[in-house]
Structure formats: C-alpha cells, structure tokens
N, C-alpha and C positions, 0 to 999 in steps of 0.2 A: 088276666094281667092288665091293672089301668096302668094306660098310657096318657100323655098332655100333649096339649098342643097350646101355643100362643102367640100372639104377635103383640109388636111392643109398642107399634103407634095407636093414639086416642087413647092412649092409659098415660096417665102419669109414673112415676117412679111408687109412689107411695101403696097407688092401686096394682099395677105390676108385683109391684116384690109382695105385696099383701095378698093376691091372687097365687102365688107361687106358696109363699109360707102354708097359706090355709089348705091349699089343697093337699100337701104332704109330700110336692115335686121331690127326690133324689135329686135328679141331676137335667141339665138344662142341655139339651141336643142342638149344636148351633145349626141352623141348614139355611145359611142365609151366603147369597154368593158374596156379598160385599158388609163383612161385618166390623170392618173399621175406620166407616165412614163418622165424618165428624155431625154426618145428619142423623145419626144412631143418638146422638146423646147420652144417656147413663144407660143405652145399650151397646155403646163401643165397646168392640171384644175385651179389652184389656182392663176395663173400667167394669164393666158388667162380669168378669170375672172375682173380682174382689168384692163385687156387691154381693155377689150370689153366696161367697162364703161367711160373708159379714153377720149379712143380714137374716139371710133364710139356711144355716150350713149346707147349703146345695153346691153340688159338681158343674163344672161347664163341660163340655166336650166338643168339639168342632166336628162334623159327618160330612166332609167335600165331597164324597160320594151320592149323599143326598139333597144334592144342591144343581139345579139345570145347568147346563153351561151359558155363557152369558149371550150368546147366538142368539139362543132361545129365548130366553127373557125377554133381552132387548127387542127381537122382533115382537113379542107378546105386548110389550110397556108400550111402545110404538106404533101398536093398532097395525101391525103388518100382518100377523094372523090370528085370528080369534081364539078363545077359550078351549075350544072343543080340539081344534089342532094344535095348541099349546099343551093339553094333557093328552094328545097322543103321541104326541115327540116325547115328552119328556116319561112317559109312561117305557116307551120305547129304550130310551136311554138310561133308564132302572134297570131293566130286561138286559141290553146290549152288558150293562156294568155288574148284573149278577148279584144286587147288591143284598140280597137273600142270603146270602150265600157268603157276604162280610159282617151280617151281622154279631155281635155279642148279645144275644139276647135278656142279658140282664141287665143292659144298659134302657132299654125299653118298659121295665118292671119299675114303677116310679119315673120313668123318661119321661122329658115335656119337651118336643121338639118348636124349637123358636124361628118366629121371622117375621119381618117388618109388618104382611098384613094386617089390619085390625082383626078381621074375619079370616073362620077358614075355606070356606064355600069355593071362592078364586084365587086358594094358595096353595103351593107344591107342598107345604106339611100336610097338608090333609091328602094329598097321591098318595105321599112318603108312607101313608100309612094307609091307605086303601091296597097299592101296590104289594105289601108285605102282610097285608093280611091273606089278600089273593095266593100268595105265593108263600105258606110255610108258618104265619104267624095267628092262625085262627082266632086263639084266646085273646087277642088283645079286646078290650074295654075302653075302647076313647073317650077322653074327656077333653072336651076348646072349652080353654078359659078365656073368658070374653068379660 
C-alpha cells in the first residue's frame, strides 16, 4: 500500500501541487497542529482545500489524532527537549491515543500525510507512519516527496 508524505515549505505552490499531481496522491492527510496559519500561505486549510480539488482532484482530511499536542512541539521548536525525547513523547501519545485502532485504512492507500517540515527525517509524519507500521499496518510502502 504506497503511502506520502510531504511538507509544504521550500516548495512553491507550482512544485507542491506538481509533486502531489505526479505522484498519483488520493487524498492529503492534514497532521499539522496549526493548519490555519496565515504563514501557511496556499497551504492554509481552507485555501489548500480548494487547491487540492482544483488542481490535483485530491481529498484533504484533517487527523487531530495524528498531530503532537502543542506541549510538545513547543517544547521541541524551543530547544527545551531534543529530538530523541520529542519522538518518545509523542510516540507515546500515539500509543496513549490508540490511534491504530482509529484508523480507516483506506485513507492511507494513496494518502500523503502533510506538514510544514521541508524534510521528513525531524517530522512527526514520518512517526505517524513508523508508529502505524509498527503497530498493525505492515504493508505500507512510503514515499517523502521532497
């Protein structure tokens, strides 16, 4: 089952939706805790909705499940705790929230989960989907479009 991943900064609009088109995304998994920021630009929820149907006929979906709470972030973006104790909190709080176990698994068949990082290396889409493979979702096939 390929699955996506992406983040929306250091891409333009033109490269973004052209990376989403070509790869043959469904639908766009939002997991971003703050997705109607006006620093999002033509990835603000409400705007990037209409783009995604526009341009590429793809779905958005919003997964608040699959999103850190802002605690954690914040402490992470803040240098209050490193990398290694930000994916074991938030690993943790996958676990704590079951979220194996909320999946629809065909929203992952063609899903491209999205968020602000450029890279996936230091970003919770890339747990999102370490965690869920660990845990029930083997077949997945990742693709970070970069």
């Amino acid at each position: 089952m390929q699955t996506f991943t992406i983040g929306f900064t250091k891409k333009s609009a033109e490269v973004f939706f052209g990376l989403l088109r070509d790869s043959g995304v469904k639908q766009i998994l939002d997991v971003r805790l703050n997705n109607v920021s006006q620093l999002s630009g033509f990835a603000k929820k409400n705007d990037l909705r209409f783009f995604l149907k526009e341009l590429c006929d793809v779905e958005y979906v919003s997964i608040p499940d699959w999103i850190p709470t802002k605690e954690i972030l914040t402490a992470y973006k803040k240098k209050e705790m490193g990398w290694d104790e930000y994916e074991q909190r938030f690993m943790d709080l996958m676990a704590q929230r079951q979220i194996e176990r909320l999946i629809d698994p065909g929203l992952l068949q063609g899903g491209c989960l999205l968020c602000s990082e450029h890279q996936p290396h230091f970003c919770h889409r890339r747990l999102v989907l370490d965690y869920l493979q660990k845990n029930g979702q083997k077949s997945l096939d990742v693709v970070h479009l970069i």
